[in-house]
Short mmCIF file of the C-alpha atoms (twelve columns), coordinates in Angstrom:
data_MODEL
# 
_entry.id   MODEL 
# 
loop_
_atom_site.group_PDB 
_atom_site.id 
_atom_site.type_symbol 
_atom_site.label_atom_id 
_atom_site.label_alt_id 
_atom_site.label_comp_id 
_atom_site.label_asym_id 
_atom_site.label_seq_id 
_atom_site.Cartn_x 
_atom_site.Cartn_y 
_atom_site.Cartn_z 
_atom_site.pdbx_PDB_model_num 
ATOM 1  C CA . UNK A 1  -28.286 -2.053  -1.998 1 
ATOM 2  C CA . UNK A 2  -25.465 -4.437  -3.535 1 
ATOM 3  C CA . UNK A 3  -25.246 -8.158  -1.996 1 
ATOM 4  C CA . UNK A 4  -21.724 -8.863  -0.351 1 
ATOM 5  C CA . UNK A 5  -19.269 -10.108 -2.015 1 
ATOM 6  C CA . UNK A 6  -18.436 -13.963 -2.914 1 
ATOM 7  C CA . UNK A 7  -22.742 -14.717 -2.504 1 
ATOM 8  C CA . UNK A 8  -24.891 -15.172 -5.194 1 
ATOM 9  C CA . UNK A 9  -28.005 -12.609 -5.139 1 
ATOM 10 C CA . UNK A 10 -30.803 -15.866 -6.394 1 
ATOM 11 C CA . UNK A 11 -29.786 -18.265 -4.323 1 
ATOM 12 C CA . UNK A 12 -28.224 -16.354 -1.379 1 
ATOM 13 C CA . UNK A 13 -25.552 -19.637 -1.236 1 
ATOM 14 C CA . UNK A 14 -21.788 -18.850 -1.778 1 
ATOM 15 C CA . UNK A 15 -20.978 -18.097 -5.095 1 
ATOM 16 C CA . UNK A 16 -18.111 -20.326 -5.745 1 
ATOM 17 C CA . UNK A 17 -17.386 -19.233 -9.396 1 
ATOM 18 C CA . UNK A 18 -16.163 -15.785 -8.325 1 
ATOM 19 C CA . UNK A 19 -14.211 -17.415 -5.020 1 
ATOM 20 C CA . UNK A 20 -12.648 -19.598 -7.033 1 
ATOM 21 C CA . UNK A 21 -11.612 -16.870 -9.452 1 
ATOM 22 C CA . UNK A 22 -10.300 -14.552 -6.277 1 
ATOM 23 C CA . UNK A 23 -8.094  -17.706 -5.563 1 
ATOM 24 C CA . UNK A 24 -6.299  -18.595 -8.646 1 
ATOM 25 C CA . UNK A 25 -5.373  -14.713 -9.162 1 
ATOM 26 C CA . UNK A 26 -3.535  -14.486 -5.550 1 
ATOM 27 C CA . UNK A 27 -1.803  -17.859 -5.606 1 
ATOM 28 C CA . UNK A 28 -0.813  -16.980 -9.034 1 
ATOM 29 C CA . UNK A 29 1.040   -13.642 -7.714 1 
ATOM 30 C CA . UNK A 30 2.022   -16.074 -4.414 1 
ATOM 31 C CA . UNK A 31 3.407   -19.019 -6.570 1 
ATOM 32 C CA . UNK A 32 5.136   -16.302 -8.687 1 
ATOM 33 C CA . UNK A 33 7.214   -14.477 -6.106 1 
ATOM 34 C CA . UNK A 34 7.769   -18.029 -4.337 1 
ATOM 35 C CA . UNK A 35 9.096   -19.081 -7.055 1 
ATOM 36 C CA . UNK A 36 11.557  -16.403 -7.722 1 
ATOM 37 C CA . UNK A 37 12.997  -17.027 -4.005 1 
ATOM 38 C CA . UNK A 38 12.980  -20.155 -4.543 1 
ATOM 39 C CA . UNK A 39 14.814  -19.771 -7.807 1 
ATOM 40 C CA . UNK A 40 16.970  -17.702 -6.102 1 
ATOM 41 C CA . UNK A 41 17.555  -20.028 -2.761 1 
ATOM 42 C CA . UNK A 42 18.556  -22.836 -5.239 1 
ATOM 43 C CA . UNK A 43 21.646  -20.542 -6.615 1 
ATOM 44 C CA . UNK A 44 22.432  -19.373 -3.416 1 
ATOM 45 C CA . UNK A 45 22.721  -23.530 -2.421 1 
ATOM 46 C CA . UNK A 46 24.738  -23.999 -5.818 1 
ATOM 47 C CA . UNK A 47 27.210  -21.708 -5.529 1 
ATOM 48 C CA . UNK A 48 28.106  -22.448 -1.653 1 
ATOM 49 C CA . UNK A 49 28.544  -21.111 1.447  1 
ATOM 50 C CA . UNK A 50 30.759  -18.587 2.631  1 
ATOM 51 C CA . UNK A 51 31.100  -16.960 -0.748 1 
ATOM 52 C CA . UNK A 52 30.302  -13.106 -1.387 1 
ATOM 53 C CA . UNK A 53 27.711  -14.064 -3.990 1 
ATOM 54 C CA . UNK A 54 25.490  -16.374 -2.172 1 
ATOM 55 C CA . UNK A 55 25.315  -13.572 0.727  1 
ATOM 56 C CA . UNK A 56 24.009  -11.135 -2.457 1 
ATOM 57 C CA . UNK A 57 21.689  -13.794 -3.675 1 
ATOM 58 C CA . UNK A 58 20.584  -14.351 -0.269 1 
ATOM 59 C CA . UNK A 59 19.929  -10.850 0.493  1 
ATOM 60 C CA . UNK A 60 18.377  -10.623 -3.409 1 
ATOM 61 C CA . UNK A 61 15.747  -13.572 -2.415 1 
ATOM 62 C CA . UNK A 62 14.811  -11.916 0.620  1 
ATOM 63 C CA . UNK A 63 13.827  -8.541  -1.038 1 
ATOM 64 C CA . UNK A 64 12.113  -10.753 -3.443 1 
ATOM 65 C CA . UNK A 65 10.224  -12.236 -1.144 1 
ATOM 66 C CA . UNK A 66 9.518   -8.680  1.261  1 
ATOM 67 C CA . UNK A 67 8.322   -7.006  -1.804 1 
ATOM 68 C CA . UNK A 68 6.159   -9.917  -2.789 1 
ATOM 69 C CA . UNK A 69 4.522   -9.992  0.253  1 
ATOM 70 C CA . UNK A 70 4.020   -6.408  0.133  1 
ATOM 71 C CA . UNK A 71 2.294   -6.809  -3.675 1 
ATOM 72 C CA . UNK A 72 0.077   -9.952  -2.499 1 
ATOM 73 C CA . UNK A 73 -0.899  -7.602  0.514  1 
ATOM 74 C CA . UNK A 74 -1.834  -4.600  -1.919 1 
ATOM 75 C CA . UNK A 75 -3.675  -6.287  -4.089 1 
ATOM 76 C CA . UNK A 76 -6.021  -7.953  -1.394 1 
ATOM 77 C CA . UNK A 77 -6.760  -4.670  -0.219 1 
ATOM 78 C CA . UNK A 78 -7.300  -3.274  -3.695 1 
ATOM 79 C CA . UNK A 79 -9.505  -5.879  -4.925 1 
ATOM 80 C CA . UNK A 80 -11.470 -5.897  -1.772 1 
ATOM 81 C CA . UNK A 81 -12.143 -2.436  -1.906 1 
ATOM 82 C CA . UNK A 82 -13.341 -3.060  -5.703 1 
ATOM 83 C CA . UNK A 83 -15.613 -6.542  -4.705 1 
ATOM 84 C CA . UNK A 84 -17.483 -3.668  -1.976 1 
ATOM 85 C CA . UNK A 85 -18.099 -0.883  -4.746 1 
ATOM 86 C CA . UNK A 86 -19.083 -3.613  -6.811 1 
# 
């Protein structure tokens, strides 16, 4: 029988190595797709309001953003399904 995931089979403590790990790879895809908004947001303020662009780029930073979420939210489920085969 495999030990759950995230504790260390010797010691039977949390393994903070691999939970560490688990955190840098999902706020690296957070910080990326933030960042695109956000990239995106900044345009939208540059260009101003009322103008048929920054309603596009406004619209663009929110499907960033949906999408993102949807990614982030795949790949939790993916990886946990791998950390319980594992």
């Amino acid at each position: 029988m495999s030990s759950p995931p995230f504790i260390d089979q010797a010691s039977g403590e949390l393994d903070l190595d691999q939970i560490r790990a688990e955190v840098f790879r999902l706020a690296g895809l957070v910080l990326l797709f933030g960042g695109i908004a956000l990239l995106l947001f900044l345009l939208t303020l540059l260009v101003g309001p009322g103008r048929l662009l920054a309603g596009f780029l406004t619209v663009v930073s929110q499907f960033v953003l949906a999408v993102g979420t949807g990614i982030v939210l795949m790949y939790v489920i993916a990886r946990g399904i791998q950390l319980a085969d594992e």
